[in-house]
The first five atom37 places (N, CA, C, CB, O) and aatype in JSON, in Angstrom:
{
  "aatype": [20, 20, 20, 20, 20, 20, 20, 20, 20, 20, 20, 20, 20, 20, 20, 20, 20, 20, 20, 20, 20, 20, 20, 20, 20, 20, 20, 20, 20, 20, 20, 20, 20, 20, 20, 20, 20, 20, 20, 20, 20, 20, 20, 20, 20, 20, 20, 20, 20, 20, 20, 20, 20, 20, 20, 20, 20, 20, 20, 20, 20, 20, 20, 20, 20, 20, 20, 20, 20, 20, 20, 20, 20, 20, 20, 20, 20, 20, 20, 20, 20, 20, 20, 20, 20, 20, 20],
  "atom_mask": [
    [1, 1, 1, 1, 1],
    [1, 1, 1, 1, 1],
    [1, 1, 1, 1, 1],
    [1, 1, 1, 1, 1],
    [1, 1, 1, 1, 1],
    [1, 1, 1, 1, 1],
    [1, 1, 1, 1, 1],
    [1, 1, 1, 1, 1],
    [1, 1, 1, 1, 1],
    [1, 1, 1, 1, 1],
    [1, 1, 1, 1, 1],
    [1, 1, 1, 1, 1],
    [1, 1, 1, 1, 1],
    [1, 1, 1, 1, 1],
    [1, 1, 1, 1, 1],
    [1, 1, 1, 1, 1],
    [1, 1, 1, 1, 1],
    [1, 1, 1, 1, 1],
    [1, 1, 1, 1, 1],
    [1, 1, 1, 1, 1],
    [1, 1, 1, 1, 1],
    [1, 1, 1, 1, 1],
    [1, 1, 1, 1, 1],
    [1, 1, 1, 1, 1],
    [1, 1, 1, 1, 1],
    [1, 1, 1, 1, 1],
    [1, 1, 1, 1, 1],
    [1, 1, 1, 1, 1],
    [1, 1, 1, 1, 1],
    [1, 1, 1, 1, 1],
    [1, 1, 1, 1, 1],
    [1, 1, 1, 1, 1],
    [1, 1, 1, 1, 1],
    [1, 1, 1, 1, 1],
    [1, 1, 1, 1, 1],
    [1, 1, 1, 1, 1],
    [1, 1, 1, 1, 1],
    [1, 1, 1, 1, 1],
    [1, 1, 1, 1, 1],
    [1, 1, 1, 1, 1],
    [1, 1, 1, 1, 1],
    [1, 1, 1, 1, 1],
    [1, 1, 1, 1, 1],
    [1, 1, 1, 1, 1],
    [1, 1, 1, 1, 1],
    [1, 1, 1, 1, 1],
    [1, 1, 1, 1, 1],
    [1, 1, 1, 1, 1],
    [1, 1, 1, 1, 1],
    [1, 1, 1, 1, 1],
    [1, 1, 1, 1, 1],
    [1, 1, 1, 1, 1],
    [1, 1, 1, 1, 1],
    [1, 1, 1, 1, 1],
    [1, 1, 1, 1, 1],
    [1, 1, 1, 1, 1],
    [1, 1, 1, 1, 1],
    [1, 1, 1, 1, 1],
    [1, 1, 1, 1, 1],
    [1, 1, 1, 1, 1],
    [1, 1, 1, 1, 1],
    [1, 1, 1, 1, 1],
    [1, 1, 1, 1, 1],
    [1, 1, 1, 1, 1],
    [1, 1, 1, 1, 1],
    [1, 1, 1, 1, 1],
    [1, 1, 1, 1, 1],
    [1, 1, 1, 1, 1],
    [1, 1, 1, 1, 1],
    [1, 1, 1, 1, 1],
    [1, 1, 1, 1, 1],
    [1, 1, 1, 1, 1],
    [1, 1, 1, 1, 1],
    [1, 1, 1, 1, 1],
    [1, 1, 1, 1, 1],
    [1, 1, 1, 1, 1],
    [1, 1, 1, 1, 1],
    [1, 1, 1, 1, 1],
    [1, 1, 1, 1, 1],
    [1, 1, 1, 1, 1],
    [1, 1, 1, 1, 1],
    [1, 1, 1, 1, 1],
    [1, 1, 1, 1, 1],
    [1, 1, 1, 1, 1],
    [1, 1, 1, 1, 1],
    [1, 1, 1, 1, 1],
    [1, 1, 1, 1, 1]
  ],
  "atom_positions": [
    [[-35.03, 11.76, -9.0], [-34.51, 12.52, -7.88], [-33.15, 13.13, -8.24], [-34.38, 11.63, -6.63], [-32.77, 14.21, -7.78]],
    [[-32.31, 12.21, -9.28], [-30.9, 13.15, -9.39], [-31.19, 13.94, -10.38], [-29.45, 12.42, -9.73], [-31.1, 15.17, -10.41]],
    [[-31.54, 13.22, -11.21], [-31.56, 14.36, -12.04], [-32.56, 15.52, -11.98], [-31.62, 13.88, -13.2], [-32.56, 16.38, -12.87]],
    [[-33.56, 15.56, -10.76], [-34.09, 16.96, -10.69], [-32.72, 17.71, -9.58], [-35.99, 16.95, -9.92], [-32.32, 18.86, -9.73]],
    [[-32.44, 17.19, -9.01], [-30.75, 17.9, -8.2], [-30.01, 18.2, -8.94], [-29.73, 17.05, -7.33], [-29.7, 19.36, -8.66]],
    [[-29.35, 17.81, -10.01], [-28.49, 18.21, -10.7], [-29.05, 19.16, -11.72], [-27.85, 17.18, -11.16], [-28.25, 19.92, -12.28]],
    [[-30.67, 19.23, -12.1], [-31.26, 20.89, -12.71], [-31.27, 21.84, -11.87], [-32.73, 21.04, -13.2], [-31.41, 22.99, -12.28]],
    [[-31.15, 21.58, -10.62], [-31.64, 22.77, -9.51], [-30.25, 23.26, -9.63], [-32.27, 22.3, -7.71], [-30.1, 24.42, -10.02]],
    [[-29.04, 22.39, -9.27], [-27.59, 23.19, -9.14], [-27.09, 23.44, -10.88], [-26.2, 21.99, -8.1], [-26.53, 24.33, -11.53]],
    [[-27.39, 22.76, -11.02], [-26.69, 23.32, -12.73], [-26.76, 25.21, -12.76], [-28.13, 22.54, -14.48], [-25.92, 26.07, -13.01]],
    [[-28.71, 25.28, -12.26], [-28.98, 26.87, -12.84], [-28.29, 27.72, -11.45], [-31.08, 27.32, -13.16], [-28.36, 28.94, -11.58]],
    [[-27.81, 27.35, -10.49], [-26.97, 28.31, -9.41], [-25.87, 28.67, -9.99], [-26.55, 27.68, -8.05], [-25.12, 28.13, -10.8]],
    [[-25.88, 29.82, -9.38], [-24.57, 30.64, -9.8], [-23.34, 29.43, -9.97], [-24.12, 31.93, -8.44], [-23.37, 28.26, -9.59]],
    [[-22.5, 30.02, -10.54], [-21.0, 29.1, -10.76], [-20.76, 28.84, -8.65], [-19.11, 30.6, -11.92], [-21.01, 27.73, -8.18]],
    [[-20.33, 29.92, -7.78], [-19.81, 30.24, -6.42], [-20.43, 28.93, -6.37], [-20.22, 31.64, -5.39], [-19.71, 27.93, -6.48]],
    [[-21.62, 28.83, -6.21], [-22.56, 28.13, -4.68], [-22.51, 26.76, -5.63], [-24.74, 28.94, -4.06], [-22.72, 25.7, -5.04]],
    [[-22.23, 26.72, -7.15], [-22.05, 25.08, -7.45], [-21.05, 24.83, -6.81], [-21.83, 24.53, -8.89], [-21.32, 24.14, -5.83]],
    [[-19.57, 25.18, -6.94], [-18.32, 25.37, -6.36], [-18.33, 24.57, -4.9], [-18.04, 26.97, -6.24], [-17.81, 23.54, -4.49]],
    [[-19.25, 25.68, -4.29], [-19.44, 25.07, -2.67], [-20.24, 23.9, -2.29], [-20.09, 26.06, -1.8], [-20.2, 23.32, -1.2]],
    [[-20.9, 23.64, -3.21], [-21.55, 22.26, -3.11], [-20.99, 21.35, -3.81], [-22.84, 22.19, -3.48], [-21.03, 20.32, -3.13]],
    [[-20.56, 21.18, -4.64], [-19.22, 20.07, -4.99], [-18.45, 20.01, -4.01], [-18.23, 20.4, -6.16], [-18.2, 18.86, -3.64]],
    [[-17.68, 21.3, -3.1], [-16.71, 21.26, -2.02], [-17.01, 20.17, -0.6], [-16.65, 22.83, -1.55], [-16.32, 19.43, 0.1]],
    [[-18.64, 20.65, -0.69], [-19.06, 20.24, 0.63], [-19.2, 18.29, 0.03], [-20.86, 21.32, 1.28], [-18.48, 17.43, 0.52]],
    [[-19.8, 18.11, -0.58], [-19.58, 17.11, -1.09], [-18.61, 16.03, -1.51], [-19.92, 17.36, -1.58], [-18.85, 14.83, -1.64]],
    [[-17.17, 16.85, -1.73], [-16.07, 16.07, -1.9], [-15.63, 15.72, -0.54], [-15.04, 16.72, -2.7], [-15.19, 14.61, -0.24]],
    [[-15.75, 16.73, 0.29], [-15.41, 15.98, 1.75], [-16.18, 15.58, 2.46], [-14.84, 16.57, 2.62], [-15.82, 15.42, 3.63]],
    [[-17.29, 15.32, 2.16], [-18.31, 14.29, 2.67], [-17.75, 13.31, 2.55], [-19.57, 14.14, 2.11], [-17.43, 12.7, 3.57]],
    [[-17.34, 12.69, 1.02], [-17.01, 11.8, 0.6], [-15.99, 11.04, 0.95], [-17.01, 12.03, -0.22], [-16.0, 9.81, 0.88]],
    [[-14.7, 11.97, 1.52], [-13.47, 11.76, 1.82], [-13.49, 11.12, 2.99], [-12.73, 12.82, 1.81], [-12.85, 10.11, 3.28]],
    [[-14.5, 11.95, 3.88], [-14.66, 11.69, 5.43], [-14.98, 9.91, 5.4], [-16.19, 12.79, 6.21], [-14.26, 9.03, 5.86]],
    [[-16.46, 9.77, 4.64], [-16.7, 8.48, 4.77], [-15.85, 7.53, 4.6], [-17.49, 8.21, 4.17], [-15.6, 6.64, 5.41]],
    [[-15.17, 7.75, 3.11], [-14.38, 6.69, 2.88], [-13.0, 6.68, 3.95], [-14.02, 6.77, 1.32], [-12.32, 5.67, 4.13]],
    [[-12.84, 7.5, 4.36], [-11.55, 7.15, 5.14], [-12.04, 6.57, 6.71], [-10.49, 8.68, 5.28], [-11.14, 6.04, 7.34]],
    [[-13.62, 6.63, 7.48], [-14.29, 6.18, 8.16], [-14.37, 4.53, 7.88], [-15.35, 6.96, 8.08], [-14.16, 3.64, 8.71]],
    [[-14.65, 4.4, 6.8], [-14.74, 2.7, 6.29], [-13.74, 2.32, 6.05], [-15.46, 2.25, 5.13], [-13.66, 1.22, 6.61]],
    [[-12.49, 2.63, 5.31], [-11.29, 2.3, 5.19], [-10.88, 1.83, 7.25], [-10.42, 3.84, 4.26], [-10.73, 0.67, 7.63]],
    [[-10.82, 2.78, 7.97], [-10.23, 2.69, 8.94], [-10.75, 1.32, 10.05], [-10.31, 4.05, 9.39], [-10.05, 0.51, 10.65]],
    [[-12.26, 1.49, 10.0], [-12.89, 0.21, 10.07], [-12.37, -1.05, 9.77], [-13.8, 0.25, 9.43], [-11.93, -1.91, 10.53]],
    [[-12.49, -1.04, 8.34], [-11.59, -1.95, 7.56], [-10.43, -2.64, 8.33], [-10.98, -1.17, 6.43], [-10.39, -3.86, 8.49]],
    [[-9.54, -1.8, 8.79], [-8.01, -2.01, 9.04], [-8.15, -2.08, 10.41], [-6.9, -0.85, 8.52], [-7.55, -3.02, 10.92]],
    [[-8.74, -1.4, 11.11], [-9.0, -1.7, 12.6], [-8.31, -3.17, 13.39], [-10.66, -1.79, 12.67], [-7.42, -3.37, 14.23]],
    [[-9.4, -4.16, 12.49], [-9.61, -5.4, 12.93], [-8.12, -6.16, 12.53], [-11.02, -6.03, 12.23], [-7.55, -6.19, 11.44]],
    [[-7.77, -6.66, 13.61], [-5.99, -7.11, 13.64], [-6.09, -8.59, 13.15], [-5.07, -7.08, 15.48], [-6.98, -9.34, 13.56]],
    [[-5.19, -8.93, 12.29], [-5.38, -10.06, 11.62], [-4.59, -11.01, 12.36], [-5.06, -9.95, 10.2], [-3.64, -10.9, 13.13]],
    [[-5.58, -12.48, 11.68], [-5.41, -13.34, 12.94], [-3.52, -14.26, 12.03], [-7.47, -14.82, 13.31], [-2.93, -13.86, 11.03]],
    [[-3.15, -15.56, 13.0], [-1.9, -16.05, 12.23], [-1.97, -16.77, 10.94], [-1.2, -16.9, 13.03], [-1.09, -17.19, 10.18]],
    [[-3.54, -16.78, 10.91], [-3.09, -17.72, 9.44], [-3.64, -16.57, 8.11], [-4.23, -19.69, 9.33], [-3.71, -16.75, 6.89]],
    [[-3.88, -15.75, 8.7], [-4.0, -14.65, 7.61], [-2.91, -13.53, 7.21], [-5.11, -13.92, 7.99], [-2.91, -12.9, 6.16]],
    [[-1.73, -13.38, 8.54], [-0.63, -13.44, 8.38], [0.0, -14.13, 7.5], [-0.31, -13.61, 9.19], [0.64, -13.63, 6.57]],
    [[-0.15, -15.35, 7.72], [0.74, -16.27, 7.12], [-0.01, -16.21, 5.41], [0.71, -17.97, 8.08], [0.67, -15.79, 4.47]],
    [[-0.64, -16.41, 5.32], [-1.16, -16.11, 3.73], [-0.74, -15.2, 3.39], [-2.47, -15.94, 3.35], [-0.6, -15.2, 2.17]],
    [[-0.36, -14.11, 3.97], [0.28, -12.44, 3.67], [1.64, -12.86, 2.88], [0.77, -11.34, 5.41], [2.07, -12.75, 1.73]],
    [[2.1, -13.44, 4.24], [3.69, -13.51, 3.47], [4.09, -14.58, 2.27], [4.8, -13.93, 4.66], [5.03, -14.57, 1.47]],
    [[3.02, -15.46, 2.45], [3.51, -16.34, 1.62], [3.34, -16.1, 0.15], [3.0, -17.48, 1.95], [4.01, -16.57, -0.77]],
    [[1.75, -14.84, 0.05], [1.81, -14.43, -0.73], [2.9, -13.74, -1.78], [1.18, -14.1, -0.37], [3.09, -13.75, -3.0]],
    [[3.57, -13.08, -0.48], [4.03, -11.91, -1.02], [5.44, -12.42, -1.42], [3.95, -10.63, -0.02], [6.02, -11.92, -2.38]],
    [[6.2, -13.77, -0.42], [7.41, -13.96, -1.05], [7.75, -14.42, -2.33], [7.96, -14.59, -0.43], [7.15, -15.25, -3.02]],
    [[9.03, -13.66, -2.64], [9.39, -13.73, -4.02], [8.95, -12.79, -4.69], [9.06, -14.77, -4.61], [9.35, -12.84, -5.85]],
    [[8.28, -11.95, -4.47], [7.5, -10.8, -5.44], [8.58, -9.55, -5.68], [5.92, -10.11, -4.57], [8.38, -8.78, -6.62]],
    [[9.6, -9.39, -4.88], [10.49, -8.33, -5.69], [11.59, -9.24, -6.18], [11.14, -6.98, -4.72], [12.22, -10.19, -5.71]],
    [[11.57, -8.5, -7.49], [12.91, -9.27, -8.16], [13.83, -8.93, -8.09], [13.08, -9.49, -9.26], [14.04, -7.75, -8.4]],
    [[14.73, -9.64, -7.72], [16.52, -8.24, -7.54], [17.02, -8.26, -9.09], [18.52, -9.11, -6.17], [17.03, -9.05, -10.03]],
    [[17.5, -6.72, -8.78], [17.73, -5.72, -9.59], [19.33, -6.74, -10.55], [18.05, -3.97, -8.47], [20.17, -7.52, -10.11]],
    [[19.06, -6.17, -11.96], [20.43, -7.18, -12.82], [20.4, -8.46, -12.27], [22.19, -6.65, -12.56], [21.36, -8.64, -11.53]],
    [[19.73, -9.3, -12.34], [19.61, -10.38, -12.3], [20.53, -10.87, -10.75], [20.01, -10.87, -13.74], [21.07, -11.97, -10.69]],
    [[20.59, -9.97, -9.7], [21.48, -10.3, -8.85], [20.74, -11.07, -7.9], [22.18, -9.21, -8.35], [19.62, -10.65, -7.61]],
    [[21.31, -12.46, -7.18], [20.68, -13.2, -6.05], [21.67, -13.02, -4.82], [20.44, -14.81, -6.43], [22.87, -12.77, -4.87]],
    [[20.81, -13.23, -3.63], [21.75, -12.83, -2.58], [22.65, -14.47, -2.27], [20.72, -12.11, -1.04], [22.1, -15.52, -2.58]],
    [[24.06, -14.43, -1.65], [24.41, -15.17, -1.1], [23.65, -16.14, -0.17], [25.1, -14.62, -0.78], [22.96, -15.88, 0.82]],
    [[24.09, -17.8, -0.94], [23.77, -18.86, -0.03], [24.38, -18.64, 1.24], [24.16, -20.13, -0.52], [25.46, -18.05, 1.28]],
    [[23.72, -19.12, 2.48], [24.75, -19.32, 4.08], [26.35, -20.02, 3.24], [23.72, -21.04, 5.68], [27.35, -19.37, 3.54]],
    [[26.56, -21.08, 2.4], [27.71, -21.44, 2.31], [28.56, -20.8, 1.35], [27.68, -22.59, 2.17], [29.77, -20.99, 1.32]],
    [[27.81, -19.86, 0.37], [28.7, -19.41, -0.16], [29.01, -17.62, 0.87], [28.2, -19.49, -1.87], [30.05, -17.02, 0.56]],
    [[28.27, -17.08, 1.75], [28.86, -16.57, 2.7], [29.94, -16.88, 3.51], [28.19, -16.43, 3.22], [30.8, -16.02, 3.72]],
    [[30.05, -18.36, 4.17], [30.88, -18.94, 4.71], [32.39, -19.05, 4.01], [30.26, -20.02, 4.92], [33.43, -19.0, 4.68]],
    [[32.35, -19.22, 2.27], [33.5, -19.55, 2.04], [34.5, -18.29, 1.53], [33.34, -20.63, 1.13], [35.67, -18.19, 1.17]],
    [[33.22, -17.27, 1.75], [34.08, -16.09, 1.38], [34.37, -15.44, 2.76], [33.34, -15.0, 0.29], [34.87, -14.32, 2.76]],
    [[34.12, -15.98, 3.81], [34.88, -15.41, 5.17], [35.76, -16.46, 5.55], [33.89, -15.05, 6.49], [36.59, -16.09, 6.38]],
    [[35.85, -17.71, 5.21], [36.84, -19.05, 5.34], [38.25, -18.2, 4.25], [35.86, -21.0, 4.41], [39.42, -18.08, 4.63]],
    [[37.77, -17.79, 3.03], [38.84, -17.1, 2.39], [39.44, -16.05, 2.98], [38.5, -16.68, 1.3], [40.64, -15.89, 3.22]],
    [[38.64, -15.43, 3.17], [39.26, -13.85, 3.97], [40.18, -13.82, 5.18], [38.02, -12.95, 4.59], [41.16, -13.12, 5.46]],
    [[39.29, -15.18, 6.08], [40.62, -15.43, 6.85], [41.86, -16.07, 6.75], [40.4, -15.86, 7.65], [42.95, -15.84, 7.29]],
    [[41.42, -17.11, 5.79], [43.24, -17.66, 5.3], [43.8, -16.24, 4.93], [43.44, -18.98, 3.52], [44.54, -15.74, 5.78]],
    [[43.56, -15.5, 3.75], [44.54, -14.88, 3.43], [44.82, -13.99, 4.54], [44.4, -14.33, 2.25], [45.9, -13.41, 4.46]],
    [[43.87, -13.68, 5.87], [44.58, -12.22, 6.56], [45.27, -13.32, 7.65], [43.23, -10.62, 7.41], [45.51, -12.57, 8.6]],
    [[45.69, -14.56, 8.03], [46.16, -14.87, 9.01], [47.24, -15.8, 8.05], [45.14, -15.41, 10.16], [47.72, -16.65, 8.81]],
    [[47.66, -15.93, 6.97], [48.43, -16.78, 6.43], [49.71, -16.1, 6.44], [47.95, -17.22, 5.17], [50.71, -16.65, 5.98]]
  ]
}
């Protein structure tokens, strides 16, 4: 079956292959973005959430080896800031 379809369009003019590849690529597009949307529709429940994130934490690495401030080492650089602006 394909390959008698693909002898029938091979011998058409170049135009009307053109337009049948065209019509065809957005056939294609249509569906898949029909099933994709399907797909995503359905709202995920909390423990599939939670597998999300747990997955995902830690997965960007900060940039030059930089880590963000502990709560205490935040603390001791505003414990500093205020000695020196009220001393």
């Amino acid at each position: 079956m394909q390959v008698e379809l693909i002898e029938k369009i091979i011998h058409l003019p170049i135009a009307e292959q053109r337009e049948i590849i065209e019509k065809v690529r957005r056939h294609i597009e249509q569906t898949a973005e029909s099933e994709i949307d399907d797909e995503f529709r359905r709202e995920l429940s909390v423990d599939e959430r939670v597998a999300i994130a747990i997955n995902l934490s830690g997965c960007l690495k900060p940039e030059n080896g930089y880590t963000p401030m502990t709560r205490e080492e935040e603390r001791e650089v505003i414990e500093e800031y205020l000695a020196e602006k009220y001393a």
